[in-house]
C-alpha positions in Angstrom: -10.0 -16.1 -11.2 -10.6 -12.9 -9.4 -13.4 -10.7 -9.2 -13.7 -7.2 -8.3 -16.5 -5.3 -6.3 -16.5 -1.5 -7.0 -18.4 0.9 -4.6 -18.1 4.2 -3.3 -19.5 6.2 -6.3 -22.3 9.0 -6.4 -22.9 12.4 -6.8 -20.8 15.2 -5.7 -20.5 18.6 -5.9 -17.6 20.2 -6.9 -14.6 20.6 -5.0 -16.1 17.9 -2.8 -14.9 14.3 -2.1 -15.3 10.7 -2.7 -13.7 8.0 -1.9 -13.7 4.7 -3.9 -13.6 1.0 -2.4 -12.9 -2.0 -4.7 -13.1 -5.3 -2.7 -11.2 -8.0 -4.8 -11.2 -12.1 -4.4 -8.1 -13.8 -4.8 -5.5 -15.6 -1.7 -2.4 -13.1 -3.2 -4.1 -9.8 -3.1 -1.0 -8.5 -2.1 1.4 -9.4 -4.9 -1.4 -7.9 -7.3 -1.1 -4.8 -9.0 -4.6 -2.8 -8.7 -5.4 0.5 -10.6 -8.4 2.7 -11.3 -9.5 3.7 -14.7 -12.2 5.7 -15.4 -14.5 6.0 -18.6 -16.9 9.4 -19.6 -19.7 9.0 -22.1 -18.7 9.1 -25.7 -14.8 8.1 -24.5 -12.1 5.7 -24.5 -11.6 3.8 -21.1 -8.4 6.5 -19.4 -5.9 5.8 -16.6 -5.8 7.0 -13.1 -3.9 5.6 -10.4 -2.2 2.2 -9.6 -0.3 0.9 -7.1 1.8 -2.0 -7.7 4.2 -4.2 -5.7 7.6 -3.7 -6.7 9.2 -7.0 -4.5 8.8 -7.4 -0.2 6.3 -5.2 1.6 7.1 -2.1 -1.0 4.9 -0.8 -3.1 5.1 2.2 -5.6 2.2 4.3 -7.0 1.5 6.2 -10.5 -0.9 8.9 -11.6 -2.4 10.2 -14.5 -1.6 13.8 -14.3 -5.0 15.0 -14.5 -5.6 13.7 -10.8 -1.9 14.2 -9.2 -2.6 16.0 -6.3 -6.2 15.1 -6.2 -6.0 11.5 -6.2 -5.1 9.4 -3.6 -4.4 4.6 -4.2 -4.0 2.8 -1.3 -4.1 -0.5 -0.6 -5.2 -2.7 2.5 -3.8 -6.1 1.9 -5.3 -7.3 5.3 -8.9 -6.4 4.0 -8.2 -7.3 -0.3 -9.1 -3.6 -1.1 -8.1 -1.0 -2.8 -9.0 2.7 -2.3 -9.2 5.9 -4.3 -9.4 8.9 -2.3 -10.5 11.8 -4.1 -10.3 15.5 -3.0 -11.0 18.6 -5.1 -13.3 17.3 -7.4 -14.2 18.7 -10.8 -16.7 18.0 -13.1 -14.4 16.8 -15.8 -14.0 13.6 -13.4 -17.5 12.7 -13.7 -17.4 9.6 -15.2 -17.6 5.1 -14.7 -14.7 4.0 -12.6 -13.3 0.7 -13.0 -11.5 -0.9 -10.5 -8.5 -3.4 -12.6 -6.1 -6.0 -11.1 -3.0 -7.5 -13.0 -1.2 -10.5 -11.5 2.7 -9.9 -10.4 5.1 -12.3 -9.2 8.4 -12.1 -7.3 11.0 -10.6 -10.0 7.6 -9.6 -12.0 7.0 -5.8 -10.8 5.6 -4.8 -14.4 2.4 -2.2 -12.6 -0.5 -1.0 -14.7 -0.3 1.9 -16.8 -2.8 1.6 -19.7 -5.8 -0.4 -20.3 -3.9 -3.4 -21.4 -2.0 -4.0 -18.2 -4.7 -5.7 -16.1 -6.1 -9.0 -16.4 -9.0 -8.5 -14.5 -11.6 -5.6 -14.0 -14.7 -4.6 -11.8 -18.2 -3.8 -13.3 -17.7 0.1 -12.8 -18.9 2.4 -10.5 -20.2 6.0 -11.3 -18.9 9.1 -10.3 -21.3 12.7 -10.9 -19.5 15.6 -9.9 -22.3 18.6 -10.5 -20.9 22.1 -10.9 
């Protein structure tokens, strides 16, 4: 079982910055794919970012394009954490952000693209950007 700790949300401004920390359980935190998701009032649950292991010490990341170039996934491995840096906010990002985790395994690199990839979520943090 795994369990992820979301933190890092608040109340912005717009065209300011946040950055997102999801703290995750688990002894093979570095062969799991993590993503952010993010859900508005009134919405369906939406993509944002993964990274994914794709075999050895690489890794390769995906964006929704509403955030390319605004959005920033890393991963510490060291710490079990997962990041998501984001610059330029608008208020059309305001939203719950859920941090999500799908198991991989060595010839396994399948990342997470839609709400149906991960097998494990975080309780949500919020994000206000005010405009």
């Amino acid at each position: 079982q795994v369990q992820l700790v979301e933190s890092g949300g608040g109340l912005v401004q717009a065209g300011g910055s946040l950055r997102l920390s999801c703290a995750a359980s688990g002894r093979t935190f570095s062969r799991y794919a993590m993503g952010w998701f993010r859900q508005a009032p009134g919405t369906e649950r939406d993509f944002v970012a993964a990274i994914s292991w794709s075999g050895g010490s690489t890794y390769y990341e995906n964006y929704a394009d509403s955030v390319k170039g605004r959005f920033t996934i890393s991963k510490d491995n060291a710490k079990n954490t997962v990041y998501l840096q984001m610059n330029s906010l608008k208020p059309e990002d305001t939203a719950v952000y859920y941090c999500a985790a799908k198991v991989q395994y060595p010839g396994y690199y399948s990342g997470i693209y839609s709400t149906s990839d991960p097998n494990y979520w975080g309780q949500g943090t919020q994000v206000t950007v005010s405009s």
